[in-house]
Structure formats: C-alpha cells, structure tokens
N, CA, C and O of each residue as an XYZ file, in Angstrom:
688
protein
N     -17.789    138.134    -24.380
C     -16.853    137.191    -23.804
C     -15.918    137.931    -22.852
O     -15.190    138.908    -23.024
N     -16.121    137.294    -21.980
C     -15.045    138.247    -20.624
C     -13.623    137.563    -21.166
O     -13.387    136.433    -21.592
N     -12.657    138.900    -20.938
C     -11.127    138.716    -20.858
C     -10.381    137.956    -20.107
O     -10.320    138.197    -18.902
N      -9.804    137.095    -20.559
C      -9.155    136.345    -19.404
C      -7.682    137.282    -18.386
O      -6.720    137.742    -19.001
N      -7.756    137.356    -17.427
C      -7.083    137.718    -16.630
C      -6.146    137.593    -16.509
O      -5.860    136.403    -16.643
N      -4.806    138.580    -16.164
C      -3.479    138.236    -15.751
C      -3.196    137.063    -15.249
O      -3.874    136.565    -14.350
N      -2.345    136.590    -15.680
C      -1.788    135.214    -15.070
C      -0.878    134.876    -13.909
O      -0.586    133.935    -13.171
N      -0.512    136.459    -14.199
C       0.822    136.417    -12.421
C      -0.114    136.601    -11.556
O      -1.035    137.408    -11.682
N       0.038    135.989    -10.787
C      -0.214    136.105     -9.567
C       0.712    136.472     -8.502
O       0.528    135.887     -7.435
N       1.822    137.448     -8.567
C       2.098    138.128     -8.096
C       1.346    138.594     -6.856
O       1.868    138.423     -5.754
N       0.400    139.052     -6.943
C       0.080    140.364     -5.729
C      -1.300    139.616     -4.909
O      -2.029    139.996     -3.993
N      -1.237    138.384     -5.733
C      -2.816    137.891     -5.110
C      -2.890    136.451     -4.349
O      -1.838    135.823     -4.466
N      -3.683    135.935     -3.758
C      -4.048    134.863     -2.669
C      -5.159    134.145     -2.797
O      -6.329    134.458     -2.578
N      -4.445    132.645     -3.362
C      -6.177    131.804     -3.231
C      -5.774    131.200     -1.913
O      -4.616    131.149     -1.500
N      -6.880    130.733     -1.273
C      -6.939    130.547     -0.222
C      -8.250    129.107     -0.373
O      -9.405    128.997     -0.784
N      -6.892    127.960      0.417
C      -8.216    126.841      0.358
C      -8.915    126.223      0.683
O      -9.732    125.452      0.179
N      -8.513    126.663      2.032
C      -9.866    126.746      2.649
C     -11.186    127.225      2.580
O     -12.125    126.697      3.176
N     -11.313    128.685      1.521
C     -12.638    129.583      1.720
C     -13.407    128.954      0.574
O     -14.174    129.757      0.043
N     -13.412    127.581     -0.021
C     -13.963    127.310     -1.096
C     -13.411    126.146     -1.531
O     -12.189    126.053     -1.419
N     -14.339    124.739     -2.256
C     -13.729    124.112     -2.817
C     -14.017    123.878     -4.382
O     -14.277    122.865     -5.031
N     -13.805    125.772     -4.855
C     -13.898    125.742     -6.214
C     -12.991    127.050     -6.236
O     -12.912    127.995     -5.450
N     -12.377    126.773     -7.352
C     -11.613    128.376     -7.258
C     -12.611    129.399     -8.429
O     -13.690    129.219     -8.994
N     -11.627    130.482     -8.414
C     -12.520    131.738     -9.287
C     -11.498    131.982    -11.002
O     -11.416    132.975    -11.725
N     -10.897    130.650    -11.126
C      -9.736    130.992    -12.621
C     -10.762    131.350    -13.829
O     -10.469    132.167    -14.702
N     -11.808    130.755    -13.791
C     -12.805    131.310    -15.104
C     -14.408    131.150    -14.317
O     -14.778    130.714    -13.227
N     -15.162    131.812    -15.628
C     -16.428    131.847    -15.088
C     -17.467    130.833    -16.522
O     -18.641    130.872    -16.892
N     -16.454    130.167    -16.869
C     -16.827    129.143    -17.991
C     -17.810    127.864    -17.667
O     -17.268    127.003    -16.973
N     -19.249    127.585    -18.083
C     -19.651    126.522    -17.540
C     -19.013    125.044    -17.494
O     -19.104    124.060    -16.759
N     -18.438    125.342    -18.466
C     -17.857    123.843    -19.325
C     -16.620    123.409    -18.198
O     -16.456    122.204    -18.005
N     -15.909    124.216    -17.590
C     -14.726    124.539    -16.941
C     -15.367    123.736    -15.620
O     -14.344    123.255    -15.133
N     -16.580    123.274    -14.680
C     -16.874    123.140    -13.500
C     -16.080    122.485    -13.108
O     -15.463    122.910    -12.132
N     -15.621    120.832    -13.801
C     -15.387    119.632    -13.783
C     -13.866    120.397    -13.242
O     -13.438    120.329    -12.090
N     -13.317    120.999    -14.197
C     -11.778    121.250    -13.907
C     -11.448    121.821    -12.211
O     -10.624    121.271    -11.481
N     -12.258    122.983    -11.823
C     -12.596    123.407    -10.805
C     -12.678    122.604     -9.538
O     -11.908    122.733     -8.587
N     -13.859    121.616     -9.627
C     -13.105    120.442     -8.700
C     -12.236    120.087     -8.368
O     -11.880    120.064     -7.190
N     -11.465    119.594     -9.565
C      -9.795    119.589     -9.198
C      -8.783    120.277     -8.763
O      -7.598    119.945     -8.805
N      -9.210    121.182     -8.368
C      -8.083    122.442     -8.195
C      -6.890    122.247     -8.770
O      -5.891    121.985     -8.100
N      -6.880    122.368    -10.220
C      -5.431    122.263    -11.039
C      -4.720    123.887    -10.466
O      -3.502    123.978    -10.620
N      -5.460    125.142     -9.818
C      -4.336    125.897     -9.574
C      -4.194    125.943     -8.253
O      -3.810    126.875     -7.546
N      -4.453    125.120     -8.040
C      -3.518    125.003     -6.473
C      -2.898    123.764     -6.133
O      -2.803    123.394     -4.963
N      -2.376    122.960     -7.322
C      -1.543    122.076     -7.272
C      -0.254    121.917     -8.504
O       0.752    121.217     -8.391
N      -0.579    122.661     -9.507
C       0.403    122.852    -10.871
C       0.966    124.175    -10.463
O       0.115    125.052    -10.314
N       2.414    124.573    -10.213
C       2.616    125.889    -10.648
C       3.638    125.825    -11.450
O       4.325    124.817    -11.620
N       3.857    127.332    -12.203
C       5.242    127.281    -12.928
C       5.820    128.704    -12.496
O       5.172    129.723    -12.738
N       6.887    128.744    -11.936
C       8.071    129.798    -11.559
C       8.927    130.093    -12.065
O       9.817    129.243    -12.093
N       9.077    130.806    -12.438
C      10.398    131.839    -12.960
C      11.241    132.609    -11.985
O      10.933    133.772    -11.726
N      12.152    132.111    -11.497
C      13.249    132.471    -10.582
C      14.096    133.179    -10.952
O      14.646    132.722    -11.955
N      14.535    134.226    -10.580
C      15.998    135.630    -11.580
C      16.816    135.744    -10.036
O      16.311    135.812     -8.915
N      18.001    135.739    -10.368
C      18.557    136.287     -9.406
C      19.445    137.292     -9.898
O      19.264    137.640    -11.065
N      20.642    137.990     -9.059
C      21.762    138.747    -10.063
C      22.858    138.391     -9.697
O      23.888    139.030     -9.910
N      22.762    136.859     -8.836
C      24.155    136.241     -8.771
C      23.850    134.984     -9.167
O      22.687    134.661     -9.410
N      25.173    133.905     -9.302
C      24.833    132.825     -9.970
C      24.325    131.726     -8.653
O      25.095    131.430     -7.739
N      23.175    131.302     -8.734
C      22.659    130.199     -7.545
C      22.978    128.625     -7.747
O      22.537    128.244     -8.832
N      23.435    127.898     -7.220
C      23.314    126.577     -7.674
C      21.995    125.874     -6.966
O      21.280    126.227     -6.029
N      21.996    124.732     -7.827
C      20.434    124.151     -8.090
C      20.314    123.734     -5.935
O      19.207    123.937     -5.438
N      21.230    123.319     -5.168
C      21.002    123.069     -4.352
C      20.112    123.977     -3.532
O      19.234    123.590     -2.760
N      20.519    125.529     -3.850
C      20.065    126.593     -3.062
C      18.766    126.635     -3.395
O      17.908    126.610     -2.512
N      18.459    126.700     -4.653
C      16.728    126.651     -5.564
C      16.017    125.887     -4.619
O      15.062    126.317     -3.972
N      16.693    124.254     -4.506
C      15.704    123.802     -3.776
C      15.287    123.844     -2.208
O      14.142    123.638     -1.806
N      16.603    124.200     -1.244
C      16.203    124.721     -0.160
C      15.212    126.048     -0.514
O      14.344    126.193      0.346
N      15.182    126.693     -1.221
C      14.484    128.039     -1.185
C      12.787    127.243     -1.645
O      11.717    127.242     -1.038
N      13.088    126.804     -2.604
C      11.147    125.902     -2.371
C      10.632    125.375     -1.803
O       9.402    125.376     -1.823
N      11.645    124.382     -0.702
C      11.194    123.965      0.324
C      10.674    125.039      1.106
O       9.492    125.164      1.426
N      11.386    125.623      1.328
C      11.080    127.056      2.359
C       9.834    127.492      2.058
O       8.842    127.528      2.786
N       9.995    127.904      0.640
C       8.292    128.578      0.514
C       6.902    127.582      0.333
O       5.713    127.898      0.388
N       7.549    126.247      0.095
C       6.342    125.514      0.350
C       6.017    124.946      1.777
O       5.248    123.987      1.832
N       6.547    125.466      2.949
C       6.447    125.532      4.388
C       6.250    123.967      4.611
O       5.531    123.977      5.610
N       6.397    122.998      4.376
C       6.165    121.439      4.694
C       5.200    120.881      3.604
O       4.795    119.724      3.719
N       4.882    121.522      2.734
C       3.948    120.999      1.764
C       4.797    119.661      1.195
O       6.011    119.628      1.402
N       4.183    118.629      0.522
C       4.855    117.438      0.030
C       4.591    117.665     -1.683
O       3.487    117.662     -2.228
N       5.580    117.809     -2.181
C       5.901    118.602     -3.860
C       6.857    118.184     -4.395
O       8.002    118.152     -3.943
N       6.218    117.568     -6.125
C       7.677    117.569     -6.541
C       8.149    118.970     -7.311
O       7.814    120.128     -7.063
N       9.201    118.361     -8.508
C       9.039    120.037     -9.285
C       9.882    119.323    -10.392
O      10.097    118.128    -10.188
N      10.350    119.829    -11.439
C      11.492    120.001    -12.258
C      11.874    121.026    -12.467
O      11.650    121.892    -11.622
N      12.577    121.353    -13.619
C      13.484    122.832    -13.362
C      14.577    123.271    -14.123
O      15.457    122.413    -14.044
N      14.818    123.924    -14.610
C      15.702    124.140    -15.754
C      16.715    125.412    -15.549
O      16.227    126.538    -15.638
N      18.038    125.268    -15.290
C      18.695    126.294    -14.584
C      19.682    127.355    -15.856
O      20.283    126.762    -16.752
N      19.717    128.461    -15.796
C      20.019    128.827    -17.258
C      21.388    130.598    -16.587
O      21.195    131.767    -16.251
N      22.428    129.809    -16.724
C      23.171    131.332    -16.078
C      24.341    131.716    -17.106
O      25.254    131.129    -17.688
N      23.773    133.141    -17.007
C      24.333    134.246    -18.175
C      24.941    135.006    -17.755
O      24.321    135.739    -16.984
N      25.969    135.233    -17.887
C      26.920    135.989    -16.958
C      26.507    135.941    -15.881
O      25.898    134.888    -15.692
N      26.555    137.042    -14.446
C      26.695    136.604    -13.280
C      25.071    136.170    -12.678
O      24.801    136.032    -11.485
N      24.364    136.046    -13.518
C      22.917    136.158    -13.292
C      22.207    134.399    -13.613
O      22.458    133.632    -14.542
N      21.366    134.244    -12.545
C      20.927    132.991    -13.356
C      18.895    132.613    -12.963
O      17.985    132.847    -12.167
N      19.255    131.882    -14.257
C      17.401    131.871    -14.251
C      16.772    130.606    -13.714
O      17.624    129.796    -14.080
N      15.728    129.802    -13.007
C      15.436    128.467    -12.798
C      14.077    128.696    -13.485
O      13.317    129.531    -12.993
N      13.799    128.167    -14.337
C      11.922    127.758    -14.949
C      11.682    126.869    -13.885
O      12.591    126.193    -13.404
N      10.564    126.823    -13.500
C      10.706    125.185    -12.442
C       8.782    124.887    -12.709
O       7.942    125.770    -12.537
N       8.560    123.872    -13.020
C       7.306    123.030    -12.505
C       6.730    122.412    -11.603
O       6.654    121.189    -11.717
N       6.244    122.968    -10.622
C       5.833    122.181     -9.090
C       4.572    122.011     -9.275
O       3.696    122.799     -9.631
N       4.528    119.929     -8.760
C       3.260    120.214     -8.232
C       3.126    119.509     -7.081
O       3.792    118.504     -6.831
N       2.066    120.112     -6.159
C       1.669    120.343     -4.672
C       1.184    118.772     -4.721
O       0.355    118.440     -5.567
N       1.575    118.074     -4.046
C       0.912    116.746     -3.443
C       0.186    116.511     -3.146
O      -0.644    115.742     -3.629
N       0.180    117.350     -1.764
C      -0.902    117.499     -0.551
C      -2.653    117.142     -0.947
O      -2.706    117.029     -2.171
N      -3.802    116.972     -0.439
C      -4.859    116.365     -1.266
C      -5.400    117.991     -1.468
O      -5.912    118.340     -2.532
N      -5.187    119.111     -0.105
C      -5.959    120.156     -0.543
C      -4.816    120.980     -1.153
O      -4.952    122.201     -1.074
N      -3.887    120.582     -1.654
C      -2.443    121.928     -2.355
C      -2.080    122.852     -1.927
O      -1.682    122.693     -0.773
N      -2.011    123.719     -2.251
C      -1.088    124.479     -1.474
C      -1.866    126.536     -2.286
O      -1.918    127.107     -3.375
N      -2.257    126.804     -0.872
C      -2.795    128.059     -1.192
C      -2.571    129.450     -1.654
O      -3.068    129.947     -2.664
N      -1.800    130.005     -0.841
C      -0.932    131.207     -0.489
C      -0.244    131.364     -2.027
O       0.971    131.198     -1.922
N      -0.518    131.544     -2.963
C       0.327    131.377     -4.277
C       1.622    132.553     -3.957
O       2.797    132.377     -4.277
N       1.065    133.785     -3.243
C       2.280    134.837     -2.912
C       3.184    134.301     -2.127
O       4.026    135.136     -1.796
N       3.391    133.079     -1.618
C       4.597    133.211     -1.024
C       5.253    132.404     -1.752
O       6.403    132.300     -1.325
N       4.999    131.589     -2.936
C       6.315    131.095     -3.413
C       6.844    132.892     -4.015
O       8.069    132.896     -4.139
N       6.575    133.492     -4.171
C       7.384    135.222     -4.305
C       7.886    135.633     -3.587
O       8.922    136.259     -3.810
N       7.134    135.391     -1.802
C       7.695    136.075     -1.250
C       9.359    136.216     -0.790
O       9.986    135.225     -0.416
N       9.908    137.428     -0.861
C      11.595    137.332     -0.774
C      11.976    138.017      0.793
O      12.361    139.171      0.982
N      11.748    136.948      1.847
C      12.162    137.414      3.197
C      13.594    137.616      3.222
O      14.037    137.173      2.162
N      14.635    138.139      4.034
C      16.051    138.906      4.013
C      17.055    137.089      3.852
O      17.079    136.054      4.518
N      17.695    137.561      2.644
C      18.401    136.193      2.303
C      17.643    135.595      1.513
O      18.054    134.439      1.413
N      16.657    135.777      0.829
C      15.936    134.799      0.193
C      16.652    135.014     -1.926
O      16.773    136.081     -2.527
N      16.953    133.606     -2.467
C      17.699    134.232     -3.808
C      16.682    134.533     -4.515
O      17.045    134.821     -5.655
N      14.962    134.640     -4.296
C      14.576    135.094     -5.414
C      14.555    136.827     -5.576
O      14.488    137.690     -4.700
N      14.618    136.915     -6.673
C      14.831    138.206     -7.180
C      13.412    139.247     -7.578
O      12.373    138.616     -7.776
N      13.350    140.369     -7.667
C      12.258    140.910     -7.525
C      11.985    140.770     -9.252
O      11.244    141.746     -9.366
N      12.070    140.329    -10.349
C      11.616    140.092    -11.534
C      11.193    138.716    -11.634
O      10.967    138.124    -12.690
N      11.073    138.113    -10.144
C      10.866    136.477    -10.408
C       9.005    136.539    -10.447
O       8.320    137.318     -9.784
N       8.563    135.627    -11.287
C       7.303    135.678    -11.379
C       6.844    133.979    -11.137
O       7.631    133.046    -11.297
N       5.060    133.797    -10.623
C       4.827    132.036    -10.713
C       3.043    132.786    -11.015
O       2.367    133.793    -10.806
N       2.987    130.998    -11.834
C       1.748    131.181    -12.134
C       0.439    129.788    -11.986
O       0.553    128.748    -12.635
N      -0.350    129.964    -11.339
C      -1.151    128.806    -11.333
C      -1.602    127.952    -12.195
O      -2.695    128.431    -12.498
N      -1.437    126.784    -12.916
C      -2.644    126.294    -13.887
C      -3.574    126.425    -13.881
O      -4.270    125.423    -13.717
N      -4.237    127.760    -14.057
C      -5.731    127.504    -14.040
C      -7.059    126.641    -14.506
O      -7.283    126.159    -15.616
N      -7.563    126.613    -13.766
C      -8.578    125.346    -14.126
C      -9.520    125.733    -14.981
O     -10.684    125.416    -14.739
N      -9.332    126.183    -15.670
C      -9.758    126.733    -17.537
C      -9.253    125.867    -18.395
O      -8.091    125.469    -18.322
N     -10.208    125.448    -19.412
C      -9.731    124.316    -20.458
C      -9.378    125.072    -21.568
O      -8.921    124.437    -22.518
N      -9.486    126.350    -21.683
C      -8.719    127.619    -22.612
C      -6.928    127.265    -22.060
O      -6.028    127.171    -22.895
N      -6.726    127.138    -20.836
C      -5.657    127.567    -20.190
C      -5.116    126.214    -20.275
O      -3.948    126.127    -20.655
N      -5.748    125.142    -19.991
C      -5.100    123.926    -19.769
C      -4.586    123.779    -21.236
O      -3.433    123.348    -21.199
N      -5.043    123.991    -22.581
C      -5.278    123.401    -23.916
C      -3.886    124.312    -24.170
O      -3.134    123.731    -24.953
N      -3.436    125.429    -23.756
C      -2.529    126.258    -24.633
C      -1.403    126.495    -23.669
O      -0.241    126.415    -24.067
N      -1.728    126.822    -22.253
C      -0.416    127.238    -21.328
C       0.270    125.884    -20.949
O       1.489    125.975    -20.807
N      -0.280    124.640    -20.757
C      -0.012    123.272    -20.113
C       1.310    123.118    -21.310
O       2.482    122.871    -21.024
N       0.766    123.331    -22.659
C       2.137    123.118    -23.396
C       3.345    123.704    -23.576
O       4.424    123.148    -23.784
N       3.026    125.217    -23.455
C       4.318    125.596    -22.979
C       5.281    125.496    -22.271
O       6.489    125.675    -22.425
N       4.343    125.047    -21.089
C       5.347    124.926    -19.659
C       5.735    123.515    -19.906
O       6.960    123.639    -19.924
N       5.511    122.306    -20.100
C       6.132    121.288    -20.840
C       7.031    121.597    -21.896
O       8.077    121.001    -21.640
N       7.146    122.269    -23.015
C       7.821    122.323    -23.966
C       9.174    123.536    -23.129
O      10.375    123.432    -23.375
N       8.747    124.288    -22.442
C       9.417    124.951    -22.103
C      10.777    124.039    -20.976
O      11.932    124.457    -20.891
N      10.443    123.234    -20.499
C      10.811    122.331    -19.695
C      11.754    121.164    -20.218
O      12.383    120.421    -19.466
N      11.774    121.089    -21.849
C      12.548    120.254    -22.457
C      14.338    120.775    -22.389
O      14.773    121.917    -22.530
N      14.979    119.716    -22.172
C      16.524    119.938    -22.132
C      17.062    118.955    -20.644
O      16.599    117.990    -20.035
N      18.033    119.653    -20.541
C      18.743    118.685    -18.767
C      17.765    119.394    -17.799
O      17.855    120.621    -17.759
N      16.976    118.879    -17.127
C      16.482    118.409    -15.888
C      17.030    118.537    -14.640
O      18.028    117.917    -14.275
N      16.404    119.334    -13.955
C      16.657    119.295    -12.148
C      15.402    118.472    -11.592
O      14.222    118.581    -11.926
N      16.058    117.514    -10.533
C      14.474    117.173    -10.281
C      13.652    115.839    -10.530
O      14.206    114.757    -10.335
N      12.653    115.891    -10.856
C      11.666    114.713    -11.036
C      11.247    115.065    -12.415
O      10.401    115.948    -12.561
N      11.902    114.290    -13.730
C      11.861    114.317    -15.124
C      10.663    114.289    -15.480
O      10.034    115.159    -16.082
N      10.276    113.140    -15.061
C       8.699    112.736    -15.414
C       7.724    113.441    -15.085
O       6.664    112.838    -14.918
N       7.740    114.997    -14.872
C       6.610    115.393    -14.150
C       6.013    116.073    -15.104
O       4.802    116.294    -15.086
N       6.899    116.518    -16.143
C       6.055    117.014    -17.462
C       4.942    116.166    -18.212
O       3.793    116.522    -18.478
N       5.894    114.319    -18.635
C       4.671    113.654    -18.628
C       3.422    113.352    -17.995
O       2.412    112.899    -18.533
N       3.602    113.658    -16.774
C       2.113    113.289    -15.788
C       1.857    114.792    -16.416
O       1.467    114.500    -17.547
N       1.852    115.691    -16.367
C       1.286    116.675    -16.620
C       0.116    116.915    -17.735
O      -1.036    117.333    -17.615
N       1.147    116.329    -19.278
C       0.738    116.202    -20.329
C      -0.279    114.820    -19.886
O      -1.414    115.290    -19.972
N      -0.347    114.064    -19.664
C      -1.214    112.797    -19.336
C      -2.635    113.156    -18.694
O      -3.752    112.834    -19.098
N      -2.252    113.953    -17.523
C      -3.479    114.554    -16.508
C      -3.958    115.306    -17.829
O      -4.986    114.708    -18.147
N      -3.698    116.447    -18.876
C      -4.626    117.305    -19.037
C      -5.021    116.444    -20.142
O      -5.943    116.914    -20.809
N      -4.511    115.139    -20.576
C      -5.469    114.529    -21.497
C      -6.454    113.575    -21.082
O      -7.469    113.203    -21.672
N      -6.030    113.272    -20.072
C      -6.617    112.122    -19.370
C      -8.181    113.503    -18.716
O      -9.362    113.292    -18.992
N      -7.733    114.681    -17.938
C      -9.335    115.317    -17.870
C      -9.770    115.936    -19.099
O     -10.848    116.519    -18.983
N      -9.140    115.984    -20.463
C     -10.442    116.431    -21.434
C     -10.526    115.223    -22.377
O     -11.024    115.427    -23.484
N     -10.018    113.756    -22.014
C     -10.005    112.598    -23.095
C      -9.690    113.016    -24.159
O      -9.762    114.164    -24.596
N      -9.208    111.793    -24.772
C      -7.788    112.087    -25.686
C      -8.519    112.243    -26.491
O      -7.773    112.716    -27.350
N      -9.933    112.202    -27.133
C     -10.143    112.752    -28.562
C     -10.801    114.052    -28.765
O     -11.571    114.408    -29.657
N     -10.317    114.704    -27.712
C     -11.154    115.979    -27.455
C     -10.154    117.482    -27.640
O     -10.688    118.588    -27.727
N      -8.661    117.284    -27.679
C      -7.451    117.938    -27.916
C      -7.324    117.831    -29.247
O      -7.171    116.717    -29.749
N      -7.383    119.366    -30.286
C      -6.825    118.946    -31.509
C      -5.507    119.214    -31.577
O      -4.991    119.993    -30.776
N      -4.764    118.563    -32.600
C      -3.474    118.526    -32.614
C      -2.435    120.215    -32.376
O      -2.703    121.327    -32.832
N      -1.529    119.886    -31.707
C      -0.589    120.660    -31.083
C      -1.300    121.715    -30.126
O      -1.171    122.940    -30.114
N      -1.978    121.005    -29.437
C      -2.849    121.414    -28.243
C      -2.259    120.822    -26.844
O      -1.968    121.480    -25.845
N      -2.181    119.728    -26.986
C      -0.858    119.310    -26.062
C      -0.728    117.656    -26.512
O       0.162    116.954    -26.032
C-alpha cells in the first residue's frame, strides 16, 4: 500500500489546465472523486501572522491571492497576544477552480501572511474525504467570518458523493 503523501502543499502546483484528473491518490475506487476536482475547489488555510490582523485585511489578502477567482470561505480568527491565527475554508466557484495552490502562500512585500502559514487541498481520496473533511468542519465550529453554511455544503457534498449509507459513523 503506497503512503499517502504530505498534505501541504506548500512548495507544489496543480495546474488545471494540464489534466482533467488530478494526481491526490492512485486508488481505483477514488476515479469518480477525481472528476470532480475536490482539490482544486475545497481548501483549508492556516494564516499566522506576528501582529494582530483584523478579519477585513484576511479578506482583502484572499481576494488578492485568489486573483478574480469567484470563492466563498469561512474562517475563524484566534489572537494571542500580539499574534493572530485565521483557519479559513475556501471554496473556488469557478467551474475549472482554482490551480496555483502556491499562491494562496505566496507572501509578496506587504502581504500579512506569515511564513508558518500553511493550506491544503481536499484531496480527491475517499481516505481523505472520510477523515480530513471532518476536521476542517469540526475545526470550523464557534463565531464565524464569512459564509456559515459552507461547512454544511461541505459535509453534504462528501455525503451526497459517497451516499449516505456508505460513511460509518463519526466519519463525517
């Protein structure tokens, strides 16, 4: 059984034009998901800065890195002394999503994300959908930046592609 792979995507680039299947697993069962490109339309970000940002700035800064893409997100803003954190859930609208996963990282001069900020694709793995989809929902519970409901479509989509009697309990 091959290892499943780092999840940051940090240092790497899907690109969506060169394919309309990505490379998140090499699982047969997984094809169906693949179609969909769940990672180039779900992400989840972890934003650090070492000053305190308010939520307004977060979202000019996603706009920015989603260059005109049409996205919602939610988001959860968390500041500890002078430092503050955003979890955020975006997903890409657009019909083909949004590629370049390095530039929601990238930190051009002025930019508040911080070099410990990390994002990660949903991969279109039903390993990944069944166990990471809930975190980032559960992780997402409390006051809200954003579009509330996006955790439910979330949780809905990954039951609605493996049908609801196919998730065993606290799977999502």
């Amino acid at each position: 059984m091959k290892r499943l792979r780092d999840r940051s995507y940090s240092s790497s680039t899907l690109r969506v034009s060169e394919s309309a299947y990505c490379e998140c697993c090499h699982h047969a069962a997984c094809a169906a998901l693949k179609q969909q490109q769940w990672c180039r339309h779900w992400f989840f970000l972890r934003w650090e800065t070492d000053w305190v940002v308010m939520p307004s700035t977060m979202l000019e800064e996603l706009r920015s890195k989603l260059a005109g893409a049409k996205f919602r997100f939610c988001a959860i803003r968390t500041v500890i002394e002078r430092s503050t954190v955003f979890e955020i859930l975006v997903k890409v609208d657009s019909d083909e999503g949004f590629g370049p996963v390095r530039a929601l990282l990238a930190s051009p001069p002025g930019s508040v994300v911080g070099e410990r900020s990390q994002v990660w694709p949903l991969l279109c793995c039903w390993y990944s959908l069944k166990w990471d989809a809930i975190v980032w929902i559960e992780s997402m519970s409390g006051l809200l930046l954003g579009d509330g409901r996006l955790c439910s479509e979330l949780e809905r989509s990954v039951r609605e592609a493996a049908g609801e009697g196919e998730l065993e309990q606290g799977e999502i």
